[in-house]
C-alpha positions in Angstrom: 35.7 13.9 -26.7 36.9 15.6 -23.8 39.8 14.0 -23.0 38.2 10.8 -22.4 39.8 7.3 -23.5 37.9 6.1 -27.0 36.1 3.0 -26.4 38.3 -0.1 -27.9 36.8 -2.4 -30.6 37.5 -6.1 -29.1 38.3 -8.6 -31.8 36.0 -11.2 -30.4 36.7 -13.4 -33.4 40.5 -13.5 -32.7 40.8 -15.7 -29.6 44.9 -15.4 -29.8 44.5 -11.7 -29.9 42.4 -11.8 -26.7 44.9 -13.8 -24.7 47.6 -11.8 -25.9 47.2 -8.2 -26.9 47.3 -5.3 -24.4 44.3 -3.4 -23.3 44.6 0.9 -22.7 45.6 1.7 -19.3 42.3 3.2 -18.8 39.0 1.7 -20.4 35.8 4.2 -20.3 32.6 2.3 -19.8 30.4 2.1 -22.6 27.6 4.8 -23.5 25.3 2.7 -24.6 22.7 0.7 -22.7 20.6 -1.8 -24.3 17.0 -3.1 -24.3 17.8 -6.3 -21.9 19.5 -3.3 -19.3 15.8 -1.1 -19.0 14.2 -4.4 -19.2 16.5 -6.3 -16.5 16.5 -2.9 -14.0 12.6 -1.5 -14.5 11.3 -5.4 -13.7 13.6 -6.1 -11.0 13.1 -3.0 -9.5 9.0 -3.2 -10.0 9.3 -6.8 -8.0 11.8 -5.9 -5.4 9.4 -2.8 -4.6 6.3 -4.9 -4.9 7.2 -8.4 -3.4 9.1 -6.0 0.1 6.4 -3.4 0.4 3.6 -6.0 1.4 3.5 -6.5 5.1 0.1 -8.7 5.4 -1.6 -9.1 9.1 -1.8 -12.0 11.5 -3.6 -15.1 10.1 -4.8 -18.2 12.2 -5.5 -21.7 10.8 -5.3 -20.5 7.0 -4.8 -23.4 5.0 -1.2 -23.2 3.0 -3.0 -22.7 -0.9 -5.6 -19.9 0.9 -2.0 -18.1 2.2 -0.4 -18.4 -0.8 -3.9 -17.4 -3.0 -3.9 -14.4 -0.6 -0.8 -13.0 -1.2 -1.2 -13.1 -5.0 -4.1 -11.1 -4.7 -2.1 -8.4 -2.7 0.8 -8.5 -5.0 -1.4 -8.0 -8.2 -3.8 -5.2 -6.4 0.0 -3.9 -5.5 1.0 -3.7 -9.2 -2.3 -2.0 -10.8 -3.2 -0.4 -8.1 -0.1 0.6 -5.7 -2.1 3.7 -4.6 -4.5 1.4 -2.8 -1.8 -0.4 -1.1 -0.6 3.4 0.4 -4.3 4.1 1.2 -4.3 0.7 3.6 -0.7 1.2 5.0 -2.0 5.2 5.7 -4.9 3.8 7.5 -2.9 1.3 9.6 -0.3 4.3 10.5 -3.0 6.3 11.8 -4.7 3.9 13.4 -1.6 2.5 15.4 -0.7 6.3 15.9 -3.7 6.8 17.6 -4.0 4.1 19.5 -0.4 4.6 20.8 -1.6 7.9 21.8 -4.4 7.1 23.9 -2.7 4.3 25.7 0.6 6.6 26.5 -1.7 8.5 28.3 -4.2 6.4 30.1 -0.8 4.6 31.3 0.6 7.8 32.5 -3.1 8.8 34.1 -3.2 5.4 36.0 0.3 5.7 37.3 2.0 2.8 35.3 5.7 2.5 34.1 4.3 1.2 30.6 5.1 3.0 27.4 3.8 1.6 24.0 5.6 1.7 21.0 4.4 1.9 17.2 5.6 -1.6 16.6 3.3 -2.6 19.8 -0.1 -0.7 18.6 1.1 -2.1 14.6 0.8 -5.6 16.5 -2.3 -4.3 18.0 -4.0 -3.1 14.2 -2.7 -5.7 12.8 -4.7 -8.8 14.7 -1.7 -9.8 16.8 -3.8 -10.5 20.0 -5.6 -13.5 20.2 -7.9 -14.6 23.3 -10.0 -17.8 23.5 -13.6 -17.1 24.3 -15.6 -19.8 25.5 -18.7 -20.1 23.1 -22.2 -21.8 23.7 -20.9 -25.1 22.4 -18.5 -25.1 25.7 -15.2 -24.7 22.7 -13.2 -22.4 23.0 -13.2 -19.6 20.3 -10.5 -17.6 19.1 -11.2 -13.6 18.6 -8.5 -10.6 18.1 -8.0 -7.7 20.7 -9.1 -4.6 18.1 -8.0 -1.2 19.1 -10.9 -0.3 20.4 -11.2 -3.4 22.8 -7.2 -2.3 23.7 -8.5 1.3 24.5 -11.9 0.5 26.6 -9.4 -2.5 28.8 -7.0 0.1 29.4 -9.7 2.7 30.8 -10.4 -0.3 33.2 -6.4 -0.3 34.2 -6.0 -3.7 32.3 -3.4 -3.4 30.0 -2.0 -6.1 27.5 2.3 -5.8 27.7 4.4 -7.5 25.4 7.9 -5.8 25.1 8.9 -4.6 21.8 12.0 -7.0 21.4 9.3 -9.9 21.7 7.5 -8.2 18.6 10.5 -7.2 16.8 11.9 -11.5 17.4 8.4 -12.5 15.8 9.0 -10.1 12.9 11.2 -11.1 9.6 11.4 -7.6 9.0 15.1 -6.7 8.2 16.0 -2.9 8.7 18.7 -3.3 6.7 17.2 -5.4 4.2 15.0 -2.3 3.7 17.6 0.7 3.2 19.3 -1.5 0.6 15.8 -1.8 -1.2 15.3 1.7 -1.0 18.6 2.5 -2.0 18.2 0.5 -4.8 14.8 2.5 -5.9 16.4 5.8 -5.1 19.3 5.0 -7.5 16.5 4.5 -11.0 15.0 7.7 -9.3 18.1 9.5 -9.6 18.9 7.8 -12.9 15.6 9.1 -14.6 16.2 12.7 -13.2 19.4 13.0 -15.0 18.4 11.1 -17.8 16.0 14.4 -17.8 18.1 16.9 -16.8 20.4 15.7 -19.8 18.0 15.7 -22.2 17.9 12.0 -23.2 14.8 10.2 -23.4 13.1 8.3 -21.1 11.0 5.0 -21.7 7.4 4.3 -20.8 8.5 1.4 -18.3 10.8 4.0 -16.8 8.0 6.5 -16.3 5.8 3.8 -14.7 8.4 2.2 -12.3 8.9 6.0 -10.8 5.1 5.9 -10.0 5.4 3.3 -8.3 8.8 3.3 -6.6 7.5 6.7 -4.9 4.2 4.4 -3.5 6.7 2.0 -2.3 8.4 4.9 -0.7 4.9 5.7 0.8 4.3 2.2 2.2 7.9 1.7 3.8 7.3 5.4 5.5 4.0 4.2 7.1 4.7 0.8 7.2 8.4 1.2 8.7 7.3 0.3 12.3 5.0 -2.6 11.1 6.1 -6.4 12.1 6.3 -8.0 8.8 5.4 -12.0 8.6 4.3 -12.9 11.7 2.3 -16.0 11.3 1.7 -16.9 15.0 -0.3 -14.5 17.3 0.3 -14.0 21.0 -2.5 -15.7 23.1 -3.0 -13.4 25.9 -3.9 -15.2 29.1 -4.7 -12.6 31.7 -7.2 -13.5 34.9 -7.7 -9.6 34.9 -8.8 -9.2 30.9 -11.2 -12.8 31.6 -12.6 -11.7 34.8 -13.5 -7.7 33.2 -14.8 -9.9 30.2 -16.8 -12.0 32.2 -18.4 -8.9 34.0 -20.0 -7.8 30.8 -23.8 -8.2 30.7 -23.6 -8.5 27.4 -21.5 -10.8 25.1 -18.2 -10.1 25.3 -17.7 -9.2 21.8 -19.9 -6.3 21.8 -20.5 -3.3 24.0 -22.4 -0.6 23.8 -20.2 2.2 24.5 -22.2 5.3 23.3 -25.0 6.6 21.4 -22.9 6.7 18.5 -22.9 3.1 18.4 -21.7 0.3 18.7 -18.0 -0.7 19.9 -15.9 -4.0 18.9 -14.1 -5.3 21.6 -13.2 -8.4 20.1 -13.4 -10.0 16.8 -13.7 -13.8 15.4 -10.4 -14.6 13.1 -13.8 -16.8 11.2 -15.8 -14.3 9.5 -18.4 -15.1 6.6 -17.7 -12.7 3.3 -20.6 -10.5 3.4 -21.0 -7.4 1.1 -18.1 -5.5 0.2 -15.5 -5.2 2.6 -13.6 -2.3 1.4 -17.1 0.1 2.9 -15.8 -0.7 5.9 -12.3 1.0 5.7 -14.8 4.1 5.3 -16.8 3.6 8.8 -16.6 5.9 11.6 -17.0 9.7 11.9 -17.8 11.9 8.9 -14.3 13.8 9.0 -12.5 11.0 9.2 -14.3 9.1 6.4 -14.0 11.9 4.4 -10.1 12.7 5.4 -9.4 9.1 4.1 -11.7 9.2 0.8 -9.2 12.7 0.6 -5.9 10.7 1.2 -6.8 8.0 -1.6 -8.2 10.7 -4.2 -4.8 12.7 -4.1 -2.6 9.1 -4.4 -4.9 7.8 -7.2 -4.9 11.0 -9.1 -1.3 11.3 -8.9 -0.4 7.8 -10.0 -2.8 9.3 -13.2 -1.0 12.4 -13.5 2.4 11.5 -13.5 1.8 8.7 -16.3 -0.5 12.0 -18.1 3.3 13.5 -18.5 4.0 10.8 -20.9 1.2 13.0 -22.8 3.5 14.1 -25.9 5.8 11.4 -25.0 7.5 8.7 -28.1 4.5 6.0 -29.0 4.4 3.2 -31.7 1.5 4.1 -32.7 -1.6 7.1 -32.5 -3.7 4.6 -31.4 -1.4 3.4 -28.4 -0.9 7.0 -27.6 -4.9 7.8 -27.8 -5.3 4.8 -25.1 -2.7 5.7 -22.7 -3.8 9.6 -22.5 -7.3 8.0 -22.1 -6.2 5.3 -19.6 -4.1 8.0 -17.5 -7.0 10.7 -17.7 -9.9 7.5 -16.5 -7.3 6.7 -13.4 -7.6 10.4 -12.2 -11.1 10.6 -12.5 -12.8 7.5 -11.6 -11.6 8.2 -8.2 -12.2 11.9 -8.0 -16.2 11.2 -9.6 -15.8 8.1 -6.5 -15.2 10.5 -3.5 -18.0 13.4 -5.1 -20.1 10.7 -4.9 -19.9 9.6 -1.5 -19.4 13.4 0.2 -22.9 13.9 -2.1 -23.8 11.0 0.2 -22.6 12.2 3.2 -24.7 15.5 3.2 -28.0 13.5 2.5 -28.3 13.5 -1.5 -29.9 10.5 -2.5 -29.7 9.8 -5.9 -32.2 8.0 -8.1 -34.7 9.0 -5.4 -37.5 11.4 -5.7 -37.8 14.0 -2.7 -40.7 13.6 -1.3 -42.4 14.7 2.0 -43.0 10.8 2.6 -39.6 9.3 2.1 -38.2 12.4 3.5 -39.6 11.2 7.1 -38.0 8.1 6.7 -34.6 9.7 4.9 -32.5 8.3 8.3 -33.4 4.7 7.7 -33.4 5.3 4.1 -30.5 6.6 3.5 -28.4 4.7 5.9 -29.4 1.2 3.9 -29.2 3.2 0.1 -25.4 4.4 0.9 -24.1 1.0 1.6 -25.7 -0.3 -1.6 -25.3 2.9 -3.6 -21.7 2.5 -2.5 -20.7 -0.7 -3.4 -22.5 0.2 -6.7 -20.0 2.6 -7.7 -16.8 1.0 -6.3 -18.2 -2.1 -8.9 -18.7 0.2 -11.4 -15.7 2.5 -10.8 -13.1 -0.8 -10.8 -14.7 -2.1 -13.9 -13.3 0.9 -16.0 -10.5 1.3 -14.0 -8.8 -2.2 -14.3 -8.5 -2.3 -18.0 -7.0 1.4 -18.4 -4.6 0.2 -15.4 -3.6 -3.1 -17.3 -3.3 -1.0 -20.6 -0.6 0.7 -19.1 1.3 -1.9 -17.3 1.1 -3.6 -20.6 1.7 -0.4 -23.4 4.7 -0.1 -20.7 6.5 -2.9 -21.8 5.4 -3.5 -25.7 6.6 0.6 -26.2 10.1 -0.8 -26.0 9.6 -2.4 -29.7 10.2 1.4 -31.2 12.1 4.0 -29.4 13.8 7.0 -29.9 17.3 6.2 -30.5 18.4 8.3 -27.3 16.8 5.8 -24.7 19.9 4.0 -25.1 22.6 7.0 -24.2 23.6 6.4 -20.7 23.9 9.2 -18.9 27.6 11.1 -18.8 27.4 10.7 -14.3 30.8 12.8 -14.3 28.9 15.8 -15.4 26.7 15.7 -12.2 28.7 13.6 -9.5 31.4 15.8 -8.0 34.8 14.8 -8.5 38.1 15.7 -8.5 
């Protein structure tokens, strides 16, 4: 059709006639694809997006099985629940940006030829300055530098430097390494949009590995100027940083900076698990708690709505298509009831608690102890409806291949949409 060559029938039973007869001049590719092809390209493409996208911080002393036990963890949150992952690496980015802000300028205020990159304030965020603190036992401890122990030396004109080549020698990041992963995403991107734009079919495992190539896309844009592997800190030993330490009246790894609170200067690598962490990504101003509750909202709704498209979409069954509209419409609005919860929260509504005059004197207290619990209450809640709907889909993506339209197997006609001559 079209001028094009017919496809040739090879007599695979006939090994003389495959030595020996002659093949057409030209031989069109096939337009067919089969099961193993959507099978080999969606799961190679899932791990390769996955397995590159994880850039994990500085760790000191972790015992081999604890690394490798860590990393498993990340890589499964990363597959049901990839919008997480972006919500961490947008956290980082702004973090680093900020920091990198605020030291560009206090360099430039106290007259020094020092310019900080991203890659330097990632290191920063990311726990890659380590100092030994001498504790009451007369060992020394390790702690981190955090950001805001970066900031408050750098007021005091004692600044950390560590050239970016150094950073970028301790990395394994590969620039390179990364534009072929991406070009390898953006190729099944463009293949699904013109599967589409042909009219043919597209799969369930197709539909799924779009939502989340376009978080990987999200984590390598934040994460682009992040050091990736680096399993050996930098020990800073500065006279200046000890002696501005050892001026503190109180212990060095907390200062009292402002009524607002408290500030963290430095950190043990050796904390105890106490409560639930992920509160913590939440701390800090209102507007900023509330412009990152935003940021994960919008990711985790769209990772729902996207798979909602698959709404009138080729199932097995009713049943599977009943629990994948159910599954896609739960991972929209778990988090959307998550964040009214916690701005409901943040304007003093204490639910479960009767208003009155006498708890109302004490709402400060009150309220500051309820919202941690209250919090960690729905996060519990919210992940244990979450998870299964997540692993339904994961799942219902791959067992949907048993019945198919017939049209998930037309390759797409690329001469009709690739300029040529």
């Amino acid at each position: 059709m079209g001028g094009e060559s017919p496809t040739i029938q090879l007599p695979l039973h006939n090994l003389t006639a495959l030595q020996t007869n002659v093949a057409p001049s030209w031989v069109p590719q096939p337009n067919t694809r089969g099961t193993s092809d959507i099978l080999y390209s969606c799961t190679f493409t899932l791990v390769l997006c996955v397995w590159t996208s994880i850039h994990p911080n500085v760790t000191v002393g972790e015992k081999p099985i604890v690394f490798h036990l860590r990393k498993i963890i990340w890589l499964i949150g990363a597959v049901l629940f990839p919008e997480l992952m972006v919500f961490f690496a947008y956290e980082e980015w702004a973090s680093a940006k900020k920091i990198q802000k605020d030291l560009n300028e206090l360099s430039k205020q106290q007259e020094k030829q020092i310019t900080f990159s991203m890659a330097y304030t990632f290191y920063t965020v990311m726990r890659g300055f380590l100092i030994n603190i001498r504790g009451a036992d007369d060992k020394d401890v390790p702690h981190f530098i955090t950001s805001q122990g970066m900031k408050y030396f750098a007021q005091r004109n004692v600044f950390i430097e560590l050239s970016e080549a150094s950073i970028r020698d301790k990395s394994k990041a590969d620039i390179f390494a990364k534009s072929l992963v991406c070009v390898q995403v953006l190729w099944v991107v463009a293949e699904v949009i013109a599967r589409k734009a042909a009219g043919y079919p597209i799969t369930l495992l197709e539909l799924h590995t779009l939502v989340n190539i376009l978080c990987a896309l999200l984590l390598y844009s934040f994460w682009f100027s992040k050091p990736l592997g680096i399993e050996d800190p930098t020990v800073v030993d500065s006279p200046p940083l000890q002696e501005l330490l050892a001026s503190l009246k109180k212990p060095a790894n907390r200062l009292c900076e402002s009524d607002r609170g408290v500030l963290d200067l430095l950190q043990p690598y050796f904390v105890p698990f106490k409560g639930f962490t992920l509160y913590t990504h939440f701390s800090g101003s209102r507007r900023s708690s509330l412009a990152k509750l935003l940021v994960i909202v919008l990711v985790s709704s769209s990772y729902g709505g996207i798979h909602l498209a698959a709404w009138n979409s080729f199932f097995p069954t009713r049943v599977e298509r009943l629990l994948w509209q159910i599954s896609s419409i739960m991972s929209m609005a778990v988090p959307v009831f998550m964040i009214a919860v916690y701005i409901a929260g943040e304007f003093g509504i204490v639910f479960l608690v009767p208003h009155q005059s006498r708890i109302s004197q004490r709402l400060g207290v009150f309220r500051a102890r309820w919202a941690r619990r209250q919090f960690t209450i729905y996060i519990f809640t919210g992940l244990a409806v979450v998870v299964p709907c997540r692993l339904f889909i994961v799942v219902e993506s791959y067992i949907s291949l048993r019945h198919v339209p017939i049209g998930v197997y037309a390759t797409v006609p690329w001469s009709s949409y690739v300029p040529h001559l």
